[in-house]
C-alpha positions as CSV (number, residue, x, y, z in Angstrom):
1,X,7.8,29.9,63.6
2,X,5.4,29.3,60.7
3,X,5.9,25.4,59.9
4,X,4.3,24.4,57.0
5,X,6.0,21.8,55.0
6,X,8.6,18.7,56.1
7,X,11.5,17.6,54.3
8,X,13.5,14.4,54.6
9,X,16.6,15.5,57.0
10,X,20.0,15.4,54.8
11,X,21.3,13.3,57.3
12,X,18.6,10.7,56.1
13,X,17.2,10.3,59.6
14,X,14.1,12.0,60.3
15,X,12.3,15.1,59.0
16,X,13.2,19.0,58.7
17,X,10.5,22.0,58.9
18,X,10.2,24.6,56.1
19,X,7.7,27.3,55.9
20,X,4.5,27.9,54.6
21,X,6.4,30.2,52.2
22,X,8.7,27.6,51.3
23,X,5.9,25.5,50.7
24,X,4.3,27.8,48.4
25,X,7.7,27.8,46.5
26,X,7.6,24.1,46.5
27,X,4.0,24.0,45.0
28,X,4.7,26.3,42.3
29,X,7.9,24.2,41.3
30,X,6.1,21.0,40.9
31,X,3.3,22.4,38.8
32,X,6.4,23.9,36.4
33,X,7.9,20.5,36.8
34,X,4.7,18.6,35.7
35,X,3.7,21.0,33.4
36,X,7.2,20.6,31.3
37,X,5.9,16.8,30.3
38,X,2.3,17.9,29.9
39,X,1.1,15.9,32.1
40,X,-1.1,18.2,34.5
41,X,-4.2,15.8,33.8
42,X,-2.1,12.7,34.1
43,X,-0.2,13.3,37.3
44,X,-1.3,14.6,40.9
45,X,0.9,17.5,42.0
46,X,1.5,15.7,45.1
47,X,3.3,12.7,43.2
48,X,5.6,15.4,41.8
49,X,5.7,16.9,45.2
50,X,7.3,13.5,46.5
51,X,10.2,13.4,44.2
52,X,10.7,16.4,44.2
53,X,11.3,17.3,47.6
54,X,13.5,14.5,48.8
55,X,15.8,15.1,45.3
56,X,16.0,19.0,46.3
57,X,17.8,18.4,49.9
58,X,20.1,15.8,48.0
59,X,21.3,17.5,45.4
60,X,21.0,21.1,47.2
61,X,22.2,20.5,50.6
62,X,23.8,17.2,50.9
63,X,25.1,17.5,47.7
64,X,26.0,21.2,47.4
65,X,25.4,22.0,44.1
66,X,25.4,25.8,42.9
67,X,21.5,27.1,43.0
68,X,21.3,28.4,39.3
69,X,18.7,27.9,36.7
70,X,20.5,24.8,34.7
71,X,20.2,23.2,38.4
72,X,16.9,23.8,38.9
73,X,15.9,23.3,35.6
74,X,17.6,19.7,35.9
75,X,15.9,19.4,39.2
76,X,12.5,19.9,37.7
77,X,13.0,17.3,34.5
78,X,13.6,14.4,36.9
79,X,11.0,15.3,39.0
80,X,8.6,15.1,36.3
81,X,10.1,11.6,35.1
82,X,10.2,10.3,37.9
83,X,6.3,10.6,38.9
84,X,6.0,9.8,34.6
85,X,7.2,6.6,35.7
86,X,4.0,5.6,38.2
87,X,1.7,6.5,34.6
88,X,0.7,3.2,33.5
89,X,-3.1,1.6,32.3
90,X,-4.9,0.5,35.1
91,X,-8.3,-1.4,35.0
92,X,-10.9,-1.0,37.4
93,X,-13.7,-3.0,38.8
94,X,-16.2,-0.5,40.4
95,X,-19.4,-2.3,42.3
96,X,-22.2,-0.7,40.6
97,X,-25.9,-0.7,41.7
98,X,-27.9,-0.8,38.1
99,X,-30.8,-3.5,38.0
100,X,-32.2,-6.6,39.8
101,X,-32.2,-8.7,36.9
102,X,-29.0,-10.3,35.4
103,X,-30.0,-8.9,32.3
104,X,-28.0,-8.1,29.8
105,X,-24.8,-10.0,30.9
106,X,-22.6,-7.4,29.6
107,X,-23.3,-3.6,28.6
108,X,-20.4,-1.9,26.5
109,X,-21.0,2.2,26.7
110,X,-17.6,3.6,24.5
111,X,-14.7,2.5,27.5
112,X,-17.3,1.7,30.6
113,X,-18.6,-1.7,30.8
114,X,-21.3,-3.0,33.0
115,X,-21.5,-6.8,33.5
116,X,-23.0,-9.0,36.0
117,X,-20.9,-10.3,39.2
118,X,-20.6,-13.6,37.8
119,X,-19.7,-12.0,34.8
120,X,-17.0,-9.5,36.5
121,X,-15.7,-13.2,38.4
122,X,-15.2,-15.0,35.3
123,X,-12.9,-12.7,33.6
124,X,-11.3,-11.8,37.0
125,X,-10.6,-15.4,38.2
126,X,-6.8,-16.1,36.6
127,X,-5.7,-12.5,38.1
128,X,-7.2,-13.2,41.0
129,X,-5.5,-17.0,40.8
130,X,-2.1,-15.6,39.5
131,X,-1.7,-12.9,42.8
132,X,-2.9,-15.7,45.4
133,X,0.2,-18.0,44.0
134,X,2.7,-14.7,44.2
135,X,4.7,-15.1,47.5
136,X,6.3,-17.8,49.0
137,X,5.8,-17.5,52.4
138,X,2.4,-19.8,53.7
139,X,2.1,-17.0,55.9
140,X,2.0,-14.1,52.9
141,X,-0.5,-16.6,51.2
142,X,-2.7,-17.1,54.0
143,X,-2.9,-13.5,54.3
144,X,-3.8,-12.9,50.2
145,X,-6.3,-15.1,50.8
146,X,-7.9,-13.8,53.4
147,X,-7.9,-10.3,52.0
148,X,-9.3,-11.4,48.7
149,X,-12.2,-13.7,50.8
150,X,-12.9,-10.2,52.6
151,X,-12.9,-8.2,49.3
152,X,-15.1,-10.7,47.2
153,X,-18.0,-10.8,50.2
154,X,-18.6,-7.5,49.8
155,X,-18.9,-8.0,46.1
156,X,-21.4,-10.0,46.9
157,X,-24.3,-7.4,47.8
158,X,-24.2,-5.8,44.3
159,X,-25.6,-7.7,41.5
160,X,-24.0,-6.0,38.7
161,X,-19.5,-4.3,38.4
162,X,-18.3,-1.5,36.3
163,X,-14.9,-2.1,34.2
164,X,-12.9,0.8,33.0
165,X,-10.0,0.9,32.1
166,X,-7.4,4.3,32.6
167,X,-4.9,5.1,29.8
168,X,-1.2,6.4,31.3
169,X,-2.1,8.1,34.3
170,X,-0.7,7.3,38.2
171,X,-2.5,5.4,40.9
172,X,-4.6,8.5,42.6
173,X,-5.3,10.3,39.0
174,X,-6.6,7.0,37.5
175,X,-8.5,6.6,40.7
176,X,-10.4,9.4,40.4
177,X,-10.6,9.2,36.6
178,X,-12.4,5.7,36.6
179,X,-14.8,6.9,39.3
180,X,-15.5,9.9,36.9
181,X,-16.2,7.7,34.0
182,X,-18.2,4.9,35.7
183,X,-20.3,7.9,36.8
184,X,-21.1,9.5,33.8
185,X,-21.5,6.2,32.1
186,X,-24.4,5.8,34.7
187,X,-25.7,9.2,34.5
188,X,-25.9,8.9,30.6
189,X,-28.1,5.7,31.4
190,X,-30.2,8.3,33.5
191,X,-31.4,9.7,30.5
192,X,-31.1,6.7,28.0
193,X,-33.3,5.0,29.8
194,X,-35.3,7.6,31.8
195,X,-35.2,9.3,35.0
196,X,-38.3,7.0,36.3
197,X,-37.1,3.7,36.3
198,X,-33.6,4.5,37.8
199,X,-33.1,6.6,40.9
200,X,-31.5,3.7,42.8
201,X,-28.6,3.8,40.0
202,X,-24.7,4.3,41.6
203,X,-21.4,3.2,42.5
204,X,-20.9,1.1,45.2
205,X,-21.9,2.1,48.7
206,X,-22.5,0.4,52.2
207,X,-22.0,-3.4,51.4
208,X,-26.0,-4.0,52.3
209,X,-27.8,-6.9,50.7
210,X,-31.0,-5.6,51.2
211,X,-32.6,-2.1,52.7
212,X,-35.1,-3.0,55.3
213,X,-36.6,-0.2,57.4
214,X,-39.4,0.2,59.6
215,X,-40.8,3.1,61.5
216,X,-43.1,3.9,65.4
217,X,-45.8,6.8,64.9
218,X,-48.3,7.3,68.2
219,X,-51.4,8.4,66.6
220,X,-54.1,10.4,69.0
221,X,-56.5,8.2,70.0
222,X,-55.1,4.8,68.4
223,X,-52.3,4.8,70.0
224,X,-49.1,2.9,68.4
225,X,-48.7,2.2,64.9
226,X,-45.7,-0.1,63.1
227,X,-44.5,0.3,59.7
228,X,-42.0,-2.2,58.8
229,X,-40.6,-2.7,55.2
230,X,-38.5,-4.8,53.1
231,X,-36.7,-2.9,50.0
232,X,-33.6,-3.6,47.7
233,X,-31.5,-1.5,46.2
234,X,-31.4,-2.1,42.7
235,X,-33.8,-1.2,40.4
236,X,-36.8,-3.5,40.6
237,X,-39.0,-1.9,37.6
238,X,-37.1,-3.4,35.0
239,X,-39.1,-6.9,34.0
240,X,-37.4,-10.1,32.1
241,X,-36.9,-9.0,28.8
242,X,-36.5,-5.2,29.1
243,X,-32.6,-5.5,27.7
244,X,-34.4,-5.8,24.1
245,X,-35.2,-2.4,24.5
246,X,-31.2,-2.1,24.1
247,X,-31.4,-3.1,20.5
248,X,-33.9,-0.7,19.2
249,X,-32.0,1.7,16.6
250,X,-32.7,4.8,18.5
251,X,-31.2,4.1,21.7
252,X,-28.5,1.9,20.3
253,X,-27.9,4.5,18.5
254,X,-27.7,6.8,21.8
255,X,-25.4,4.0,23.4
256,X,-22.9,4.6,20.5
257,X,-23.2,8.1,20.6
258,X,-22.3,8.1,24.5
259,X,-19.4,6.0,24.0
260,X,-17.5,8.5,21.7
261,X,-18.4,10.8,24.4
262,X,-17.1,8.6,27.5
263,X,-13.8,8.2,25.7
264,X,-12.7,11.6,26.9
265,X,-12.8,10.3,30.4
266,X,-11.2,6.9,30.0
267,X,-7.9,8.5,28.0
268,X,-7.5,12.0,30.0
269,X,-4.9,13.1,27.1
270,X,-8.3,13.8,25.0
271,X,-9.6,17.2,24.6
272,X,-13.0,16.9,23.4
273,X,-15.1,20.3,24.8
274,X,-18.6,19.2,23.3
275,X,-18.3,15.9,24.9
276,X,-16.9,17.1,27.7
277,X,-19.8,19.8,28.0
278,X,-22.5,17.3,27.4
279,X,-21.2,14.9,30.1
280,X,-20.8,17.7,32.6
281,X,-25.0,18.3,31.6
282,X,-25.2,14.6,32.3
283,X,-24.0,14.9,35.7
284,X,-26.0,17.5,36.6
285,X,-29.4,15.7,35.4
286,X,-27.7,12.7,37.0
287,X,-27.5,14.4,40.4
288,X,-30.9,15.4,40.2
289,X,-33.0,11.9,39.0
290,X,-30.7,10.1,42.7
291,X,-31.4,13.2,44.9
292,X,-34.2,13.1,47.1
293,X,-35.0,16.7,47.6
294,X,-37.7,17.9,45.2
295,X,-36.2,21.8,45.0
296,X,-32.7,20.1,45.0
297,X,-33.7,17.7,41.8
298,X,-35.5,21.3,40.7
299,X,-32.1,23.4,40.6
300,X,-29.9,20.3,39.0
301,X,-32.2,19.6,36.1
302,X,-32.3,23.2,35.2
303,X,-28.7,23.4,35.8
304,X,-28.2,20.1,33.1
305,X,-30.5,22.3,30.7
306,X,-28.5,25.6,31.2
307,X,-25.2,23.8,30.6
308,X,-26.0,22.3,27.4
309,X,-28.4,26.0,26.1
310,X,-25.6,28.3,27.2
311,X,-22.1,29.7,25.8
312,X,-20.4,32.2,27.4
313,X,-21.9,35.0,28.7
314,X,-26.0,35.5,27.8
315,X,-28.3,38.5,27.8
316,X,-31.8,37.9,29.1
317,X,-31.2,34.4,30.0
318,X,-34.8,33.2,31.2
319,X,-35.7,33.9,27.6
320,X,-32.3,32.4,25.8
321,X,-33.0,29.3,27.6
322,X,-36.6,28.5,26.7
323,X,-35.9,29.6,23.2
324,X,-32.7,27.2,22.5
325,X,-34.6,24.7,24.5
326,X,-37.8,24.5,22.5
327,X,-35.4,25.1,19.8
328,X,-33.0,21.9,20.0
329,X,-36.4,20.4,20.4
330,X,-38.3,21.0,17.8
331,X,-39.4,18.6,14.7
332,X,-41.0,19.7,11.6
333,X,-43.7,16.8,11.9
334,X,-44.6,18.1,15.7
335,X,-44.0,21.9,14.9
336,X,-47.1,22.4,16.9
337,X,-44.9,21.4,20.3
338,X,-42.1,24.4,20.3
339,X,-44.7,26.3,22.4
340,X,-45.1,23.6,25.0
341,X,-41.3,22.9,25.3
342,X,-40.6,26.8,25.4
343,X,-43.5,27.2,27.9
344,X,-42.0,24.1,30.2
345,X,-38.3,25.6,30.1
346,X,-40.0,28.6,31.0
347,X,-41.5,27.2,34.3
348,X,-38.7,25.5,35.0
349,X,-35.8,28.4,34.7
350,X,-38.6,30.4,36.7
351,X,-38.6,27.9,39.8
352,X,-35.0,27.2,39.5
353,X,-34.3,31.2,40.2
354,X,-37.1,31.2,42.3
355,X,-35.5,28.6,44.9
356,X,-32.2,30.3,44.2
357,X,-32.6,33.9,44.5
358,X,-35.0,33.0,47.6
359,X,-38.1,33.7,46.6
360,X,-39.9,30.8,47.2
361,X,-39.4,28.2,50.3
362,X,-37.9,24.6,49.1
363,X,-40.8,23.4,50.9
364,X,-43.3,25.3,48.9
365,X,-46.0,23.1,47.1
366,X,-45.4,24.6,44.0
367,X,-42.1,22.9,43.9
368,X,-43.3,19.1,43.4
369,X,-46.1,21.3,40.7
370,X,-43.4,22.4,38.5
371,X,-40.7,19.8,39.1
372,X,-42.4,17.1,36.3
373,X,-41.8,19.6,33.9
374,X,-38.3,20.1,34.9
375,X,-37.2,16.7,34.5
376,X,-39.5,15.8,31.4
377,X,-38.0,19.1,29.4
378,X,-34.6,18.1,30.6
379,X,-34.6,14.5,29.5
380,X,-35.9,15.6,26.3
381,X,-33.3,17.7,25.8
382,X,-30.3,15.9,26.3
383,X,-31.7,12.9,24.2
384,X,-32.3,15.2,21.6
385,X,-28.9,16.8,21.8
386,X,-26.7,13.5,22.0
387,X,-28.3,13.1,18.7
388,X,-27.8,16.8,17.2
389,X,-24.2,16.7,18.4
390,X,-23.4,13.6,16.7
391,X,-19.8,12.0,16.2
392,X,-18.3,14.9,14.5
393,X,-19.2,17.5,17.1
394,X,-19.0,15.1,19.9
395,X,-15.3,14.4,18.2
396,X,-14.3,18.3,18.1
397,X,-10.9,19.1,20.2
398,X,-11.5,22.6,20.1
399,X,-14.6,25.1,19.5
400,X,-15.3,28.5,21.2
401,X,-18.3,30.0,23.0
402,X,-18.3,32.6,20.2
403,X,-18.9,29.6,17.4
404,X,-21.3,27.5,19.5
405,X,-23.9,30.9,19.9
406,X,-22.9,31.1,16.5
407,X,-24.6,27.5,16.4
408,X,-27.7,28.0,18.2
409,X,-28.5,31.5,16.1
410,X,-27.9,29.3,12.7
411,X,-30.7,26.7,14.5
412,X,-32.7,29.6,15.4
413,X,-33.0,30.9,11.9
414,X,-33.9,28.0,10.5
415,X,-36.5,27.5,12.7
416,X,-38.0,30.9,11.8
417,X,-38.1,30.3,8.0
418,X,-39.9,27.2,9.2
419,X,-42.6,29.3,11.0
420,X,-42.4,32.1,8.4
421,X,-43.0,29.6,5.3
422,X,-40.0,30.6,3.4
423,X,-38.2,26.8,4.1
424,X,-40.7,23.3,3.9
């Protein structure tokens, strides 16, 4: 009486109902299973679920074989090689909204690459050629064709595609794992090249060529007013000739820097915790420059700055944050600024736990006050740490809360000398 999970029927017609017990059992089998050819970030447990299952009832029930450990332990190996099997490379083309020039044709950030639609169409042309011919049928053709004409219109209402491709993983994990890199590639562009010229980046979306709106108000005494408007949705503030910008050492520089970092999302078998740390900071500060709630955007940029400031657990946090904040900051030739960063993060860790902890309405007016300086300091920071990580931290595949505070008290000594006098 507590159905929970079907089986295929030994007699191969139909299905059988287990429990939600058995179905515990089941789940717990497939993660040993997947977790016996390391592939628990290559696999979905529900692909090992699928062979799994169907090979149980055969070789337990229609076959008869004695339940004991070498079974089930021979039970579990083909499960796992059998979903191994669906683990191939897999290159995606993700519709991206990025700018409404066509400018530059092609954008390489580590394994994401952001090209123009005609761009996208020129290198996907002999696929796209080679699957119409597969099939003999007219009727099959007819069909291909119609399903690519349907796919390549709505194509059409983004200027600009995302190509990534997914090292050895199956269909649903490499899924996910593009839309996870495309993503963070975007939200590192966020800060690259600043939260106010690119709210209206992202993936895909409604196929919409263009975002018109308009809007009825009855004002007292004047009676009806109409707004209409005509908007697009890329970014419009970029004028011909902004992709120069891209060349300038510093922010190819940054570009470089976030390519080592993207890797760990492209190849999933990478273990890379700084990169993996600072992309997670990205998202956050990503989050906040496309969300349109002021004391939303507050609690996501504080949350980017938190995430890269923290390790582990921290006493007197308000504090630890400005500090490490103004800290990764600072510059002997601007020594004068570590009080204006410290007192920003300040302000901005205040109004995050502020909104948080309920002390404040989202709607109160101190919120849009205090939220410049919660973007500014967090944009600052995370271009500033992109470069202080650098390719061999950004490279580590292993380091502990313990040595990272151990990190940011080193910085914080040296920054003391500095004040003190004892260090130029």
């Amino acid at each position: 009486m507590d159905p929970w999970l079907m089986f295929p029927h030994p007699s191969g017609n139909g299905m059988m109902m287990a429990s939600k017990e058995a179905g515990r059992r089941v789940e717990k089998l497939a993660e040993r299973a997947r977790a016996s050819l390391k592939l628990e970030r290559r696999v979905t447990l529900q692909n090992v679920k699928s062979a799994l299952k169907p090979e149980l009832v055969k070789r337990f029930v229609t076959e008869g074989r004695d339940v004991s450990v070498s079974e089930a332990d021979k039970l579990l190996s083909w499960s796992a090689k059998a979903a191994k099997r669906d683990c191939k490379d897999r290159t995606f083309y993700l519709p991206v909204r990025f700018t409404f020039t066509s400018e530059p044709e092609h954008l390489q950030l580590g394994p994401v690459a952001l090209m123009t639609r005609e761009f996208a169409g020129r290198k996907l042309a002999p696929s796209m050629r080679s699957w119409l011919r597969e099939g003999d049928p007219k009727n099959r053709r007819r069909g291909r064709r119609d399903h690519i004409q349907q796919a390549l219109e709505y194509y059409r209402n983004f200027k600009w595609v995302a190509e990534v491709t997914i090292h050895g993983c199956d269909e649903k994990t490499a899924e996910t794992a593009a839309q996870k890199a495309v993503q963070s590639a975007l939200d590192i562009l966020h800060i690259i090249l600043s939260r106010r010229h690119t709210r209206k980046m992202r993936i895909g979306g409604p196929g919409l060529a263009s975002d018109n709106q308009a809007g009825f108000v009855l004002v007292e005494g004047k009676g009806l007013t109409v707004s209409t408007s005509y908007g697009g949705f890329e970014e419009v503030g970029f004028a011909d000739g902004w992709s120069a910008e891209l060349k300038r050492e510093d922010i190819a520089e940054m570009i470089r820097l976030a390519g080592i970092a993207l890797n760990c999302r492209a190849d999933l078998t990478i273990s890379r915790p700084m990169s993996e740390r600072y992309l997670d900071a990205a998202k956050w500060f990503g989050e906040a420059v496309r969300d349109p709630s002021m004391s939303s955007q507050a609690v996501k940029y504080v949350t980017a700055i938190e995430r890269i400031v923290t390790a582990g657990k921290t006493e007197a946090i308000d504090e630890t944050v400005a500090i490490r904040t103004a800290d990764l900051l600072f510059h002997p030739e601007y020594s004068d600024l570590w009080e204006e960063h410290y007192s920003k993060a300040r302000r901005a860790y205040k109004l995050r736990s502020d909104l948080v902890h309920g002390s404040i309405s989202p709607h109160d007016e101190g919120v849009a006050i205090t939220l410049s300086d919660c973007g500014s300091i967090a944009e600052d920071l995370l271009i500033a740490t992109l470069c202080r990580f650098g390719d061999h931290a950004l490279q580590f595949e292993q380091i502990s809360n313990k040595r990272y505070a151990a990190w940011f008290e080193a910085v914080r000594s040296q920054i003391s000398s500095y004040f003190d006098g004892t260090v130029s």
